[in-house]
matplotlib code that plots the C-alpha trace (Angstrom):
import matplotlib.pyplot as plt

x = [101.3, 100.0, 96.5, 93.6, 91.8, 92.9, 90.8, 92.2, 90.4, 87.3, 84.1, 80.7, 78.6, 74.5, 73.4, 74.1, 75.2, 78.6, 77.8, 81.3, 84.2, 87.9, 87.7, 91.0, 91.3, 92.9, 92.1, 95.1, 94.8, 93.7, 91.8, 88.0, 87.1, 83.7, 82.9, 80.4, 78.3, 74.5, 72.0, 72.7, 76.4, 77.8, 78.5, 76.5, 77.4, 81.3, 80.5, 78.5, 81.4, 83.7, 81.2, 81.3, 77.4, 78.4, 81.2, 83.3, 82.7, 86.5, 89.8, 90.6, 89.9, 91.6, 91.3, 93.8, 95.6, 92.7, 90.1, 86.2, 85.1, 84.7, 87.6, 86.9, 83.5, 84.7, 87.2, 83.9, 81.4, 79.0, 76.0, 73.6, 71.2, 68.2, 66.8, 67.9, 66.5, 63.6, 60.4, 59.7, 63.5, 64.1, 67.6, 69.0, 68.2, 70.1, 73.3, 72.4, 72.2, 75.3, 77.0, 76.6, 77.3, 80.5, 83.2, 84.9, 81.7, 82.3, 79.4, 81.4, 82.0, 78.3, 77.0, 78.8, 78.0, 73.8, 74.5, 75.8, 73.2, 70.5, 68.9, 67.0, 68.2, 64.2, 62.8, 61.3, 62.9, 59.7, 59.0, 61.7, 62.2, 64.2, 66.9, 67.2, 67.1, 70.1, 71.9, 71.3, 72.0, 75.2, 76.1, 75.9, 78.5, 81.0, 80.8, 82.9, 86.5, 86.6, 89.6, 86.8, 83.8, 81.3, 78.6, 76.1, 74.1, 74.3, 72.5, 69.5, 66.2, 68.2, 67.7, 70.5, 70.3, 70.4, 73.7, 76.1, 75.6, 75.9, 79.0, 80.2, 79.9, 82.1, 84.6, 85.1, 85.0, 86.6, 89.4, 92.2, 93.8, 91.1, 89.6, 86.4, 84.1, 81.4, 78.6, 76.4, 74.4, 74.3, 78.5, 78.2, 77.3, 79.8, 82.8, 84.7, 85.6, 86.6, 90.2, 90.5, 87.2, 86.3, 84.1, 82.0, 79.6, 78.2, 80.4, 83.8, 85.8, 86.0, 87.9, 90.1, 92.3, 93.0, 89.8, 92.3, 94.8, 91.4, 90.1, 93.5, 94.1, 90.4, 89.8, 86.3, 84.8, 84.2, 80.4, 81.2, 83.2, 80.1, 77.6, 79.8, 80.3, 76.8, 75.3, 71.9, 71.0, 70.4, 69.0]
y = [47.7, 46.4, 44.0, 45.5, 42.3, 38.3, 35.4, 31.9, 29.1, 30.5, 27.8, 28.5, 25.3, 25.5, 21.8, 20.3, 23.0, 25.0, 28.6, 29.6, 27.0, 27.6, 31.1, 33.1, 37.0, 39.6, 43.8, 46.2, 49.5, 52.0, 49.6, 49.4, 45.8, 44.9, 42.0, 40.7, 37.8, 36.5, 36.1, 32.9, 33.0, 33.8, 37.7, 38.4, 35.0, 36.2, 40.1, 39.6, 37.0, 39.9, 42.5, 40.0, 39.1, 35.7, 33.0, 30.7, 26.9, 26.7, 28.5, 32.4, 36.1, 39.0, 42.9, 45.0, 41.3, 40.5, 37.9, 39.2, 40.3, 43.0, 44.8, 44.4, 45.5, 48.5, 49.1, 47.9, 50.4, 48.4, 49.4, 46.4, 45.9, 46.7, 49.6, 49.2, 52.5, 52.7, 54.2, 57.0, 59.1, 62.1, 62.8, 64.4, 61.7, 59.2, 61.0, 61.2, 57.2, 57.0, 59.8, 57.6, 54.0, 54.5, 56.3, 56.9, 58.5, 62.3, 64.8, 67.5, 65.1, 63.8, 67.6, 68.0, 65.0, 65.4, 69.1, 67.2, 65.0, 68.0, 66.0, 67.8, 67.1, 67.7, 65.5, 62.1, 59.0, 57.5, 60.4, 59.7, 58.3, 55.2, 56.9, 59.3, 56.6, 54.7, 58.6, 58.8, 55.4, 56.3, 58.8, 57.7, 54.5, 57.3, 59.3, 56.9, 56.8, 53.2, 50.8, 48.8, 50.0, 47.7, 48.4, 46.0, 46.9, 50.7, 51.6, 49.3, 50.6, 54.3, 56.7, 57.2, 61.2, 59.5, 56.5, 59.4, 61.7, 58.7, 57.5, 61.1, 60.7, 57.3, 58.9, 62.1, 61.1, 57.8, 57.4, 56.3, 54.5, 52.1, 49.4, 49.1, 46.3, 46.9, 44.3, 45.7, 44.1, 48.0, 47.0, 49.4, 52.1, 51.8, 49.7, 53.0, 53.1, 49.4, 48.9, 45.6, 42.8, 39.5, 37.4, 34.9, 31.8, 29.4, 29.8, 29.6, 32.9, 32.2, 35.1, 37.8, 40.9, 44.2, 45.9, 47.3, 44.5, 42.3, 44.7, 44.2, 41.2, 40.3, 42.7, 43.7, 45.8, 44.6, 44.5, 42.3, 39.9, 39.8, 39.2, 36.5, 34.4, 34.9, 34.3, 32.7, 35.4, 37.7, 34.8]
z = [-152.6, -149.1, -149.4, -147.4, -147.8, -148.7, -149.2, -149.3, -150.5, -148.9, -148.6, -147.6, -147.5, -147.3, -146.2, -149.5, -151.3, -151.8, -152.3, -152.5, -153.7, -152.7, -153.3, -153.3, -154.0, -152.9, -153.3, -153.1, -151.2, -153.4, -155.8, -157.2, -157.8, -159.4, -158.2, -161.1, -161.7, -162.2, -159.3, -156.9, -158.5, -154.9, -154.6, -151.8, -149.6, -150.2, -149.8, -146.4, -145.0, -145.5, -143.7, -140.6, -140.9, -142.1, -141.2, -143.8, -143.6, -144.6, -145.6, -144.5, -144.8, -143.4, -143.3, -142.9, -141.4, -139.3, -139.4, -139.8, -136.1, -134.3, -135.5, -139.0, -138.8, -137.8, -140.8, -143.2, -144.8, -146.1, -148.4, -148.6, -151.5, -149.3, -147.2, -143.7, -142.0, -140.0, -141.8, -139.0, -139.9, -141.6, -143.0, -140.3, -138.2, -140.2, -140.2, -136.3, -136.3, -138.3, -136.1, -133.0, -134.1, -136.2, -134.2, -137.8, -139.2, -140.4, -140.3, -142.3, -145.5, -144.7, -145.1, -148.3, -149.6, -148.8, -150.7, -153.6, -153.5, -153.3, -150.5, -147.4, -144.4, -143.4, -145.7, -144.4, -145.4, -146.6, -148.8, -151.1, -154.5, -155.2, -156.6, -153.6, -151.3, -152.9, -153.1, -149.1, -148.6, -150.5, -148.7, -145.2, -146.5, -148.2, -145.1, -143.0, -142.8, -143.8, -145.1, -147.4, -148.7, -150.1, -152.4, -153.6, -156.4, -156.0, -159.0, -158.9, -160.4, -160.1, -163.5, -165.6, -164.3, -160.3, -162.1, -162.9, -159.8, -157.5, -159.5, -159.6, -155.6, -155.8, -157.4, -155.8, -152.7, -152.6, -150.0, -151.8, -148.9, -148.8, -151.3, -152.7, -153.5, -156.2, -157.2, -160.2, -163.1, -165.0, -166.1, -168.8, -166.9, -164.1, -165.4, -166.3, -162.3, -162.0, -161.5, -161.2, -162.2, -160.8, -162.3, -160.1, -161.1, -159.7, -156.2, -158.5, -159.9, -163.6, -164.7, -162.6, -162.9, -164.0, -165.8, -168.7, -168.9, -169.3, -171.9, -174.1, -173.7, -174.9, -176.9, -175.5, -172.8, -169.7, -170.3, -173.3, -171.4, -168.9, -171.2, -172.5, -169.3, -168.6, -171.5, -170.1, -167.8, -171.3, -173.2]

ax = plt.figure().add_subplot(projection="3d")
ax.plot(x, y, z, "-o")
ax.set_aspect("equal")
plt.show()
């Protein structure tokens, strides 16, 4: 099974500091990988060099065989962990913005998808709740034809009613010839949809592989195994 993206020895340096050390992972077509670690541990440095918005200080990355640019960030849906539409849109105006800037955008699955949702394509965009936001957000992401999707923290501060319809969404409409990149801290709550885990801290994968292989081996969830590694984020 083909790669949709490789990283080798990827290293991200800040001044002084090494956010991300010799980094090497790879995420077959078809695959969910949650992508898991504590705050500052180096998800979001490694997740936004593969979206293009930042650049490696050494080592590679390709997508679909290419190295992140403009082609890339074309094959990249990618669902940050904050807001990013302007206060003065409805709905329907999102899917609008979406509809012009990604040639791979498509409406029909978008219309679907808000129906599932049960969100108004009328309703203003600063009228709605967290957890709608994140479910509009959501959509908009699934609604491209993309070869990677990347979600960071798509259940933060969402109820548990908002968790399963928005990982009900995931899995439905997931393409399955493209991968998926998942950062969470809720682990129990969405772990069930991981294919394969990696585990990330301080800049250094600690522990990688396939989420039931893992589970065997060690003989816990994956939510155990997290709360393990990162002990001192619970303590």
């Amino acid at each position: 099974m083909s790669s949709v993206l490789e990283a080798k020895n990827l290293t991200k340096n800040y001044f002084t500091k090494k956010a991300l050390k010799d980094i090497s992972l790879s995420i077959e077509k078809g695959k969910i990988l949650g992508f898991l670690g504590p705050n500052g541990s180096g998800k979001t440095t490694f997740i936004k060099i593969v979206a293009g918005i930042l650049r490696q200080s050494s080592g590679e990355i390709f997508i679909e065989g290419a190295k992140p640019g403009v082609k890339t960030k074309a094959m990249v849906s990618y669902l940050p962990d904050k807001n990013y539409l302007f206060k003065w849109m409805k709905i329907k105006d999102a899917v609008e913005f979406f509809k012009d800037f990604y040639e791979d955008f498509d409406e029909k699955r978008c219309k679907e998808l808000l129906e599932f949702m049960n969100l108004d394509e009328e309703s203003k965009v600063t009228s709605l709740s967290k957890g709608m936001m994140e479910k509009l957000n959501l959509t908009l992401v699934l609604s491209r034809k993309a070869k990677l999707y990347i979600l960071d923290e798509p259940l933060a501060g969402v109820d548990p009613v908002a968790r399963e319809k928005i990982l009900d969404a995931i899995i439905k409409n997931y393409n399955e010839d493209s991968s998926m990149i998942i950062t969470t801290h809720l682990v129990k709550d969405i772990e069930r949809i991981f294919d394969d885990v990696a585990f990330i801290k301080d800049g250094e994968i600690v522990l990688s592989g396939n989420a039931e292989d893992l589970r065997l081996q060690k003989g816990k969830s994956i939510d155990e195994l997290f709360r393990e590694l990162f002990r001192e984020v619970f303590e």
